[in-house]
C-alpha positions, 0 to 999 in steps of 0.5 A: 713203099715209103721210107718210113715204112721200110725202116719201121719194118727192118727195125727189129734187126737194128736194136731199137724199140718199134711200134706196132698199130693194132688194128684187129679188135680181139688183138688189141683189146686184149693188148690193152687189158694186159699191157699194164703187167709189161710198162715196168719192161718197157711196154707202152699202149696208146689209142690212136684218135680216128677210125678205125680204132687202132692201138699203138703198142711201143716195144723195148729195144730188142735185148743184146743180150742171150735170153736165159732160156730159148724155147724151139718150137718146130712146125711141120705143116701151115695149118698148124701155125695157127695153133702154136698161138695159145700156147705162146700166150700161155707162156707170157701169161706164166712168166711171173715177175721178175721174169721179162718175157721180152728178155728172159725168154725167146720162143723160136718157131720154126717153120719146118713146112714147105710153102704149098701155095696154090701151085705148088711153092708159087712164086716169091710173091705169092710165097711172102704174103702167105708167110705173113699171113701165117704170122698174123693167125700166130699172133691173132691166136695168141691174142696178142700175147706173143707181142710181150714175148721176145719171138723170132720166126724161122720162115720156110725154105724159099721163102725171103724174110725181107719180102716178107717185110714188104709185104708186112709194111704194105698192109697195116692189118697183119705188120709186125715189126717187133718179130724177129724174122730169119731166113732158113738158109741163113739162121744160126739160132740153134741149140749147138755152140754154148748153148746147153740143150735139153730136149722134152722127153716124151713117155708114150702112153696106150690103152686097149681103146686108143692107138698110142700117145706121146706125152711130156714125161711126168719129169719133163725137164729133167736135166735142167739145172735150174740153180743155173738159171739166171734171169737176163732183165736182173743182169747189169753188168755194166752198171757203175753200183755193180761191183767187179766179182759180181760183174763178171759173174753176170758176164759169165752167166750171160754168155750161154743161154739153155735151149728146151727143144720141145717135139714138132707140133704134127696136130692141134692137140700137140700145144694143148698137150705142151702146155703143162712143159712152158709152165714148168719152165716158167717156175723153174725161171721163177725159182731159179734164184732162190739159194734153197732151190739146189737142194730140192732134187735131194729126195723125193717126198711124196705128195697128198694120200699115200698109193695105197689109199687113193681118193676118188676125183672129179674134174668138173669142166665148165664149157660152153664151146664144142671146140672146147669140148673136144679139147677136154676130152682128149685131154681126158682121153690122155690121162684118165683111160686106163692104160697097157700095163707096160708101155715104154717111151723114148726116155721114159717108163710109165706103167700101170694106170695113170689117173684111173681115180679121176673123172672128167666131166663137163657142166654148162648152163641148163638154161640154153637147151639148144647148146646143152643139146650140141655139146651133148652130140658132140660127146657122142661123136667123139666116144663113136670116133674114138670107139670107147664108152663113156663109162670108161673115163675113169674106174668105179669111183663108188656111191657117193659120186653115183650123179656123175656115173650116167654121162659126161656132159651135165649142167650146172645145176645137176653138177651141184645135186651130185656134189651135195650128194656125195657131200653128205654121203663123206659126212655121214661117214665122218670122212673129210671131204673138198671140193676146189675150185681151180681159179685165181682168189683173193683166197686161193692156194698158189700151186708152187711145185717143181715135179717136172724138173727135179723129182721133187714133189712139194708139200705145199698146201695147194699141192695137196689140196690137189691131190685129195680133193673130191671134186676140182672145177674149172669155170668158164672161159669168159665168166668163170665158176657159176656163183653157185658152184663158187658157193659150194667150194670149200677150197681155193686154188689157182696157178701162178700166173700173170693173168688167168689162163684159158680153161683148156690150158689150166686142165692140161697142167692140172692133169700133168701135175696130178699124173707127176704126184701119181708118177712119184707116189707110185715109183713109175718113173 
């Protein structure tokens, strides 16, 4: 291997900065279009002349420095490390500035899982280049995102990280040198020491149709003191302007870092059920320098229609990919069905119906009959799977939301009827009545609300519009909300975000802030 290759690949345990050459076309057209939000940290990408078309991403040095928050993320079996990737790329997309991914934040996946090559754990070869490989699906299924993130990679046992890094440096296609990688017998990146570790509580959920599940607890963060945050880019206790009290302040809050412990990941759905805790605490990073964030966990003012008059919702999901589908109905299957009245979790009570007034329904475009026709079957199967009706989604939402009543999966154009519809029902009725779509708008709400870690529920106008629409869209994943269906909206609100997040992970966050505002009013925590 030649020198040169060796000392890019081991440079991550030096300190400097490296540069990674893309060569995927998904990862490093995606590179391109985000890299403009990271320049201020340090980031640059250069297209390289020849073919194949290749970008060169340089990387700030490696921070010296304790990230603020360190996130653990354990993986139990290879061939769910591909899916740690969305969730990785939601986290960068949800770290507004001023919070440095690449400093604030460090993920730490840890590959709990055996090797189990062909033969058992094959030998040390073998071994590496599969590791590699896992690594390359991480980052490929992140798009690149977890390339801005401070990342390090906790290998199976057996398997050697400098092996790894041969392996790496021999084949452009899946190097990485930015990842910090660590051997499992060897690794000290733990939340013992000065760390302060809060693990993500789990409230176990049930119906009558479904075995049970474990969800981020409507408070899932709770126990995170976050006026004790700090932000690690902000930190500059060596300058000359810094004056002495506020040098050692820095110093003191640089020395520890919090640890979130989130559950191992055992299936697909466990990142796309995580989700809604990477966003919470990227509010929390946000937030945490603001002098009025101590005061939030003084009372627990309540959020949109008081309990005792709950407003029927509808969730329209734009979809267009069976995968997708399946995703949205989970998640609609976790929140929606009613659920055992007393059902108790490992840190959390959660009683009663969760979001029994929402529907989740799907809309894609009519004009391809053949895709309408697949989406529609998959439904199916999914409801045999799962041996409940569609009907049970949710509870009698009542006659003005009658075009939703019959199936799940609709189009576009049979979306926009029932929305009319039930629009001229409220106005003959002198009632009010939104219909919000959920995406980034020159005139959007911007949902700031910290629920998950300090029992707080803010009144702010997004959080409320939320709560009392009639009807929340989601658009699709590559062109977003129909020009018709934009027409029909009344209201405009979106996450705080770097860039817009996939649609499957803004539902997930949606319908846990939904269930946070339901968990408050209703005293179920």
């Amino acid at each position: 291997m030649p020198q040169e290759d060796v000392q890019r690949v081991a440079a991550d345990d030096a300190g400097g900065g490296v540069v990674t050459k893309l060569t995927n076309p998904g990862i490093l057209e995606r590179v391109l279009a985000d890299v403009e939000t990271f320049t201020k940290y340090g980031f640059a990408a250069t297209l390289l002349p020849g073919s194949p078309r290749t970008v060169a991403l340089t990387h700030p040095a490696r921070a010296s420095v304790p990230p603020a928050v360190r996130v653990q993320i354990p993986v139990r079996a290879r061939a769910l490390i591909a899916s740690v990737g969305p969730l990785l790329r939601t986290l960068v997309r949800v770290c507004m500035d001023p919070v440095d991914p690449s400093t604030d934040v460090e993920a730490v996946v840890d590959l709990e899982c055996e090797d189990d090559g062909p033969s058992g754990r094959g030998d040390t070869a073998d071994a590496a280049a599969r590791a590699a490989h896992d690594v390359h699906m991480l980052i490929r299924n992140s798009m690149g995102a977890a390339l801005f993130l401070r990342l390090s990679i906790i290998l199976p046992g057996g398997v050697n990280r400098e092996e790894v890094r041969a392996v790496m440096a021999g084949n452009p296609d899946v190097c990485y040198p930015s990842i910090h990688l660590v051997d499992r017998a060897t690794h000290s990146l733990s939340s013992g020491g000065a760390s302060r570790a809060v693990s993500i509580p789990l409230a176990t959920v049930s119906s009558e149709a479904h075995a049970a599940l474990s969800l981020p607890a409507p408070f899932c963060l709770r126990g995170l003191d976050i006026t004790k945050l700090r932000l690690r880019s902000l930190a500059q206790p060596d300058s000359d302007a810094c004056p002495p009290a506020k040098r050692q302040r820095l110093q003191d809050i640089t020395d520890t870092s919090v640890t979130v412990a989130l559950p191992p990941v055992s299936s697909r759905m466990c990142t796309v059920r995580l989700t809604p805790v990477v966003y919470y605490l990227a509010q929390a990073l946000l937030h945490s320098d603001q002098a009025t964030v101590s005061t939030l966990d003084a009372g627990r003012a309540t959020l949109g229609a008081p309990a005792d008059a709950p407003r029927p919702r509808i969730i329209v999901v734009c979809i267009d990919k069976v995968a997708n589908l399946h995703r949205v109905l989970m998640l609609a299957r976790d929140y929606v069905l009613p659920v055992v009245p007393v059902v108790a979790g490992s840190a959390e009570t959660v009683r009663g119906a969760r979001l029994m007034h929402t529907r989740v329904v799907v809309a894609t475009h009519g004009s391809d009959r053949a895709n309408v026709q697949r989406l529609e079957a998959a439904a199916s199967g999914f409801f045999k799977d799962q041996g409940i009706s569609p009907l049970t989604f949710g509870s009698d939402l009542g006659p003005h939301f009658a075009g939703f009543a019959s199936k799940v999966v609709h189009t576009v154009c049979e979306v926009l009827a029932a929305i009319e519809t039930a629009k001229a029902a409220s106005a003959d009725q002198d009632e009010s009545f939104d219909v919000a779509a959920i995406d980034l708008h020159d005139a959007a709400l911007t949902l700031h609300d910290l629920p998950a870690v300090t029992r707080h529920t803010s009144r702010d106008a997004a959080g409320r519009c939320l709560s009392t629409a009639g009807v929340l869209m989601l658009g699709f994943e590559r062109n977003g909300l129909p020009q018709v269906l934009q027409d029909a909206a009344t209201k405009w609100v979106q996450l705080p975000t770097r860039s817009s997040l996939n649609v499957v992970a803004t539902l997930s966050v949606i319908l846990h802030v939904l269930w946070g505002q339901q968990a408050a009013t209703d005293g179920h925590v």
